[in-house]
N, C-alpha and C positions, 0 to 999 in steps of 0.2 A: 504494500500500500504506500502509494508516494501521496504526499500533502504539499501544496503550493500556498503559501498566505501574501495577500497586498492589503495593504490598508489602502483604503481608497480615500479620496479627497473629501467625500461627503461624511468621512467619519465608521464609514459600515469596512469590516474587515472580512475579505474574502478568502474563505477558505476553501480550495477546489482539492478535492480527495481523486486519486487517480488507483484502481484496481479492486480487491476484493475484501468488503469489510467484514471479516470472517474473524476467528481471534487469533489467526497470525498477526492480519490487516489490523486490526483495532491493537492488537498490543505493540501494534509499530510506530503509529499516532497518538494512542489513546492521552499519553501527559502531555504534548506538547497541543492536542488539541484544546484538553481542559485550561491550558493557561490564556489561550487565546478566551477562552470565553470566561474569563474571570477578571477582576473590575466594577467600577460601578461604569451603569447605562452601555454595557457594550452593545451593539449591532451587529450579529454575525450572518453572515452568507453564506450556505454552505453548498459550494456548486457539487451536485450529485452525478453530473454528464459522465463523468468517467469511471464509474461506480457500478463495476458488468456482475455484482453479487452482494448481497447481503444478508446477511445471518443476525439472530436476534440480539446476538453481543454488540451487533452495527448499532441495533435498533436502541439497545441499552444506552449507547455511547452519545446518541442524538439526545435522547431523553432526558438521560441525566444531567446533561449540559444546560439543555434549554430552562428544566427545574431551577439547577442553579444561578442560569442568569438571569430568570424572574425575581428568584428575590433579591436580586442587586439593581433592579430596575433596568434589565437588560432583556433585550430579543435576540430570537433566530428564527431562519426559516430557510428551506428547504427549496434549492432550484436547479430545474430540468434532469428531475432523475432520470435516467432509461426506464423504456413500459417494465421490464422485470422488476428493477426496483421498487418503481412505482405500484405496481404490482402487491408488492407486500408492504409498501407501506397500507395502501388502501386496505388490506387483508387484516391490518394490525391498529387502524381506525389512529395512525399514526399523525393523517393530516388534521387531527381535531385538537391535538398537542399542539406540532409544530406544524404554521403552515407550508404548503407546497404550491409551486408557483413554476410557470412555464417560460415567462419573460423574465429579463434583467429588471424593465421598471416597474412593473406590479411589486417585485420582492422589498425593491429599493421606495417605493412610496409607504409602504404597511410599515418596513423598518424605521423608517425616518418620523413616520406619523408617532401624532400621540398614543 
């Protein structure tokens, strides 16, 4: 599992996950992901495109993050997973947690919004 992070200009820090979030995949990223989403009011993006698997430790890894940047007054949301992924998120009622989003600017208005 490769991880790419940019802070973007608007504040929202993109994190694109490249391979298979399985618990090799997740124990490859899992602490450098959590630090990214730790802080008060973070924004996170977390591009799913490259993301051909995901297992429920994936699922755990999104979850727990988004929990704990709620209470720091922080978002995340989920963009252009593959139908597979997407797939189980739907399966796992995943998008009523964190939302899932197809475009760049839908993610990026809901993140930026109050």
């Amino acid at each position: 599992m490769e991880m790419t992070v940019n802070e973007l200009k608007n504040g929202i820090t993109l994190i694109a996950l490249q391979g298979t979030l399985d618990i090799t995949g997740v124990n490859q990223v899992e602490t450098k992901f959590a630090g990214y989403c730790s802080g008060e009011n973070a924004r996170i993006l977390v591009d799913m495109s490259g993301v051909d698997y995901m297992a429920s430790i994936g699922i755990r890894l999104l979850v727990t993050n988004t929990k704990s940047l709620r209470t720091r007054n922080g978002k995340m949301a989920l963009l252009s997973p593959t139908t597979d992924v997407f797939n189980v998120l739907e399966m796992t009622d995943i998008p009523a947690i964190i939302p899932v989003y197809s475009n760049f600017e839908s993610a990026e208005a809901v993140l930026l919004g109050a």
